[in-house]
NUKOLVEX-806370 format. One line per field, with one value per atom (N, C-alpha, C): residue in three letters; x, y, z. Coordinates in nm, 2 decimals, padded with zeros to 4 digits, always signed. Layout:
<recs>
aa: c(ALA; ...)
c1: c(X; ...)
c2: c(Y; ...)
c3: c(Z; ...)
</recs>
This chain:
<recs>
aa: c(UNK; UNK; UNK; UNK; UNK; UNK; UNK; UNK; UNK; UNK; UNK; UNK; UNK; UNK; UNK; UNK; UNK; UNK; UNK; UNK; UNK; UNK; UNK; UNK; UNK; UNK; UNK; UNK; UNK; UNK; UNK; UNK; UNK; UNK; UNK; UNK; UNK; UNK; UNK; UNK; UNK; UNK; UNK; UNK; UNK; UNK; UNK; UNK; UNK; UNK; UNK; UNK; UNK; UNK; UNK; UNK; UNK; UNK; UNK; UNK; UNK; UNK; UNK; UNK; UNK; UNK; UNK; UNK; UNK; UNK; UNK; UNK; UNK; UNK; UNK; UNK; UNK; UNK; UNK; UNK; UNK; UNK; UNK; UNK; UNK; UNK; UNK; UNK; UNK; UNK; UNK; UNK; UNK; UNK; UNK; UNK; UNK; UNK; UNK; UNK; UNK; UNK; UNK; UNK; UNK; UNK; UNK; UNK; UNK; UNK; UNK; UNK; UNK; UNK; UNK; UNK; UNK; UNK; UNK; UNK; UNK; UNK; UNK; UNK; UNK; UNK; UNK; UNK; UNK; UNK; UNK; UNK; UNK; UNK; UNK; UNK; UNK; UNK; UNK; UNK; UNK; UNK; UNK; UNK; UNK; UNK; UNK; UNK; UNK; UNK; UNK; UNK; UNK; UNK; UNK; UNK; UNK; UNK; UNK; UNK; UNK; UNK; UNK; UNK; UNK; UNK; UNK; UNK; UNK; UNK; UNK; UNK; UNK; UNK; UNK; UNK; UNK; UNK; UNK; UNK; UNK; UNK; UNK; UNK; UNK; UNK; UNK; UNK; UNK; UNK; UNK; UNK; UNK; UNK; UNK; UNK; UNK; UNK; UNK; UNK; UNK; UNK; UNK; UNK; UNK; UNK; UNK; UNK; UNK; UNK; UNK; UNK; UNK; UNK; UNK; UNK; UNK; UNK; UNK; UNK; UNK; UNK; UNK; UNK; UNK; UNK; UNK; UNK; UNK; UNK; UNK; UNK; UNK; UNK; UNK; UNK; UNK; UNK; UNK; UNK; UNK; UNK; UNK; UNK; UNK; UNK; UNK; UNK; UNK; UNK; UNK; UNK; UNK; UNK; UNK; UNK; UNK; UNK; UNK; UNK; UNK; UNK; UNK; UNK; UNK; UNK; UNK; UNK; UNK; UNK; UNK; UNK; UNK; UNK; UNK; UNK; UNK; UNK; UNK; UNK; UNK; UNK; UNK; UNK; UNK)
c1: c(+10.43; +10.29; +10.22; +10.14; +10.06; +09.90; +09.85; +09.77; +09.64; +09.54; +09.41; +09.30; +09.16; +09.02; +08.96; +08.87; +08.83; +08.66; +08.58; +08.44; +08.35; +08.29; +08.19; +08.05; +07.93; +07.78; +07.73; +07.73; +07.64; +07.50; +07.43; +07.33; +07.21; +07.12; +07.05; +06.91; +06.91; +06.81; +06.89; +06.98; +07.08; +07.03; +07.01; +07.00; +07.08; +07.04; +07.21; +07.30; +07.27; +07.38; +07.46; +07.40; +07.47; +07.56; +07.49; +07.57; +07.70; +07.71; +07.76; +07.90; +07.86; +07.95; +08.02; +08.02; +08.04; +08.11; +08.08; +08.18; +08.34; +08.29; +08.39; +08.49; +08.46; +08.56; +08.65; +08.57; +08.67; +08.74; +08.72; +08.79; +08.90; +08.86; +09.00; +09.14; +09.04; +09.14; +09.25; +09.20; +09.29; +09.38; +09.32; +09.36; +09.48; +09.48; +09.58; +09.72; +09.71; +09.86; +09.80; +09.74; +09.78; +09.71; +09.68; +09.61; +09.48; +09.41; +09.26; +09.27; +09.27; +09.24; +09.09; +09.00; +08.87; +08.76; +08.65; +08.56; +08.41; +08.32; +08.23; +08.11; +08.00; +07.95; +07.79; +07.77; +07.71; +07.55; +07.49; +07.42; +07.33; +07.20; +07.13; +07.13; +07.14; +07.11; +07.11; +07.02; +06.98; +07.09; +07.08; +07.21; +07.18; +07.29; +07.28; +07.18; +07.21; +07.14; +07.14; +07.03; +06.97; +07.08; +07.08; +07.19; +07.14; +07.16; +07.08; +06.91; +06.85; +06.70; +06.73; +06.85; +06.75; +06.84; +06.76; +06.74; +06.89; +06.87; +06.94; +07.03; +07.15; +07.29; +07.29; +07.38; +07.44; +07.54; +07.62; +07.75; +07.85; +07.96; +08.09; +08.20; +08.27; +08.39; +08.49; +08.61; +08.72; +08.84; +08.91; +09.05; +09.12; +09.26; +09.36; +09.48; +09.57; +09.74; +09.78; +09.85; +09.87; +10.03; +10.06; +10.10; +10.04; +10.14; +10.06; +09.93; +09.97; +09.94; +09.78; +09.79; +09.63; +09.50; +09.52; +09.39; +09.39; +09.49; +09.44; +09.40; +09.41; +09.34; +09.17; +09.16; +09.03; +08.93; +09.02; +08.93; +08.91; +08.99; +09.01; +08.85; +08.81; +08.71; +08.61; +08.60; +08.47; +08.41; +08.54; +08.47; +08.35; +08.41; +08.37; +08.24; +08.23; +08.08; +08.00; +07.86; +07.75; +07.64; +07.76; +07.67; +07.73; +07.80; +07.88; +07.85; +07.77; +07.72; +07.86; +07.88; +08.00; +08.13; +08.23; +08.35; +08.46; +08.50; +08.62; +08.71; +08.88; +08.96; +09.08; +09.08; +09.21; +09.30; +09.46; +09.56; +09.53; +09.56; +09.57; +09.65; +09.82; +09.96; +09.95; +10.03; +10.03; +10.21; +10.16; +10.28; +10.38)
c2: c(+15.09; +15.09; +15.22; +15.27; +15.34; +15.35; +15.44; +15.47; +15.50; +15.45; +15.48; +15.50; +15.53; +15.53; +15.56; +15.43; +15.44; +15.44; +15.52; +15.50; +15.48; +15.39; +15.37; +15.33; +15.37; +15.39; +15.26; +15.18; +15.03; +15.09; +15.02; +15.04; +14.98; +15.10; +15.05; +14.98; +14.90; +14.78; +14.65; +14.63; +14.52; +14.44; +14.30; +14.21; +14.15; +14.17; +14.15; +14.07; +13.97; +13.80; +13.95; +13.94; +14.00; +14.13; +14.21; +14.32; +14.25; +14.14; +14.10; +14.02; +13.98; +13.95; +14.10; +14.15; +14.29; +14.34; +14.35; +14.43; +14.31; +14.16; +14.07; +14.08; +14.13; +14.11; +14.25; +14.33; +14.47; +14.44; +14.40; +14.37; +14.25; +14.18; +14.05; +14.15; +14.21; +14.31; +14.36; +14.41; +14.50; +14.41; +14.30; +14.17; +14.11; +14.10; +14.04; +14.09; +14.24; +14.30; +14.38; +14.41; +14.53; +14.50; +14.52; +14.48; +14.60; +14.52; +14.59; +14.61; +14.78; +14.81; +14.78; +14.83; +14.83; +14.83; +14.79; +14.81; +14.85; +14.99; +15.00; +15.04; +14.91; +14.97; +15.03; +15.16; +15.30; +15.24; +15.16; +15.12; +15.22; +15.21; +15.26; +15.41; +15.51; +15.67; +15.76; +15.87; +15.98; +16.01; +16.00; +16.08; +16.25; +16.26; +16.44; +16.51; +16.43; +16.46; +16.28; +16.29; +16.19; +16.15; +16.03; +15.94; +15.82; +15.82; +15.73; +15.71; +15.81; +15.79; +15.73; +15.76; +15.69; +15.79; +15.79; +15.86; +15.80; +15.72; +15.63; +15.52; +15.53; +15.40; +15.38; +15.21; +15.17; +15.22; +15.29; +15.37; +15.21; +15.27; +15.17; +15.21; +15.22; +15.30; +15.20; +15.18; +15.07; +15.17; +15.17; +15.16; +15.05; +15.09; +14.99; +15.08; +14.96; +15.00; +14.88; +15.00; +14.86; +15.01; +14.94; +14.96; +15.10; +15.15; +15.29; +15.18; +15.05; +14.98; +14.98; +14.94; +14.91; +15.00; +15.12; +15.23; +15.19; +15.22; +15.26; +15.08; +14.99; +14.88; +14.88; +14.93; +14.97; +15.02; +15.15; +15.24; +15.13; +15.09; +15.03; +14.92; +14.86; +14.77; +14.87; +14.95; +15.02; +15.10; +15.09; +15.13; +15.10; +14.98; +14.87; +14.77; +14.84; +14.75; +14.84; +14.73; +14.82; +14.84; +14.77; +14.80; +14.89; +14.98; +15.10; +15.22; +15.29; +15.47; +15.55; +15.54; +15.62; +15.58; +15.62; +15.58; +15.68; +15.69; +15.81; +15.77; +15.75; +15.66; +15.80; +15.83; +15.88; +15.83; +15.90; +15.86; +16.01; +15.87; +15.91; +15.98; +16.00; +16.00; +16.12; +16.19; +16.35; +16.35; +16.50; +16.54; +16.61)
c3: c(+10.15; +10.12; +10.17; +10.10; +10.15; +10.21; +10.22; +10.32; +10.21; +10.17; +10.08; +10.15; +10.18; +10.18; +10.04; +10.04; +09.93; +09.94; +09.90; +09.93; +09.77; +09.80; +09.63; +09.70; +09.58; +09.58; +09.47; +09.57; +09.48; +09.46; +09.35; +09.30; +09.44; +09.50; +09.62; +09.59; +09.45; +09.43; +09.41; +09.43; +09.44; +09.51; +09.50; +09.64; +09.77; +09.89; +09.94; +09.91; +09.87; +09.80; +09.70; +09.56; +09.50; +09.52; +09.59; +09.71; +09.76; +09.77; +09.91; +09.81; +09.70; +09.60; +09.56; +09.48; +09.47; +09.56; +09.69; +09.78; +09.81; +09.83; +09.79; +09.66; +09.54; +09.49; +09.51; +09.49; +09.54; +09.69; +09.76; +09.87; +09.82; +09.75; +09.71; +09.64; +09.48; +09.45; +09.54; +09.68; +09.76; +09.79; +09.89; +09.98; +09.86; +09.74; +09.66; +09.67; +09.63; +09.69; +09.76; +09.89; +10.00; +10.17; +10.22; +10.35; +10.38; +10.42; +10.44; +10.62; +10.62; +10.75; +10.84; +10.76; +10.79; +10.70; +10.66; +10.59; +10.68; +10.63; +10.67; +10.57; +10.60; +10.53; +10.60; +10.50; +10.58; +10.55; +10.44; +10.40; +10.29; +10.29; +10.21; +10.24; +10.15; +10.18; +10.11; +10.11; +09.99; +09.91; +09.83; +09.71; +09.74; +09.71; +09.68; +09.59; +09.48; +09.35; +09.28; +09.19; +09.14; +09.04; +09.00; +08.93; +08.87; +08.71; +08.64; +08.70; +08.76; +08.79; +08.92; +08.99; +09.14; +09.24; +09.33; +09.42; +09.58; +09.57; +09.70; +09.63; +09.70; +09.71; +09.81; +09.80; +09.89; +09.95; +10.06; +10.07; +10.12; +10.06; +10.12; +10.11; +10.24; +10.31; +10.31; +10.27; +10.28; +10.27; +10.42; +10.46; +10.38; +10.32; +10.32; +10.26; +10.32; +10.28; +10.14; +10.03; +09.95; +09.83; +09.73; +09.69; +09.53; +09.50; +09.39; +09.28; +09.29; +09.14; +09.20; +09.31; +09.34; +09.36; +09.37; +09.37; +09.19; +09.09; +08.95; +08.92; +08.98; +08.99; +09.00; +09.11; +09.18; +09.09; +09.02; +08.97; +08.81; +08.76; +08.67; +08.66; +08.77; +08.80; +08.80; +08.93; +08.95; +08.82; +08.74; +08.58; +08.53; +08.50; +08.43; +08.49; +08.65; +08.68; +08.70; +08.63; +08.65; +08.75; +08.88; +08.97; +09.06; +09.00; +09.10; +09.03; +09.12; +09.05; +09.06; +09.14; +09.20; +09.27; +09.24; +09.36; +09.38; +09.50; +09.48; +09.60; +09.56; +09.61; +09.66; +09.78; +09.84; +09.91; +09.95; +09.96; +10.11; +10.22; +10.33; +10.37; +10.30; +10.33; +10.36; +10.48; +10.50; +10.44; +10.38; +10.35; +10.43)
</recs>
């Protein structure tokens, strides 16, 4: 298994329930095949530049170890929902 951090930008008019669902299933995804080191989340904070008209995301940092299948998993979801502006998944592993 390898070594991932994965960080994504929830939409920061979400409500926390629904926030709170959202970061649950991306976390199950992992938890299904890999193990979750740590999860932090940074909360609400300026974007760099504006995105779909807003100004501020939610930030969320997740450590885990899992197998090659589950980042293109990840990305596969954070596609497809529209409550994620952004996400960007690296591989810890030193060469």
């Amino acid at each position: 298994m390898r070594k991932y951090e994965t960080m994504f930008i929830l939409k920061s008019n979400l409500e926390e329930e629904k926030r709170n669902e959202v970061i649950a299933k991306f976390k199950g995804i992992v938890e299904a095949n890999g193990e979750i080191e740590k999860i932090e989340e940074w909360g609400n904070r300026k974007l760099a530049y504006e995105i779909n008209k807003m100004n501020e995301g939610y930030y969320v940092v997740m450590n885990f170890k899992a197998g090659i299948d589950v980042p293109k998993e990840l990305d596969r979801n954070f596609r497809i929902s529209d409550d994620v502006m952004r996400h960007l998944t690296v591989s810890l592993e030193e060469k």
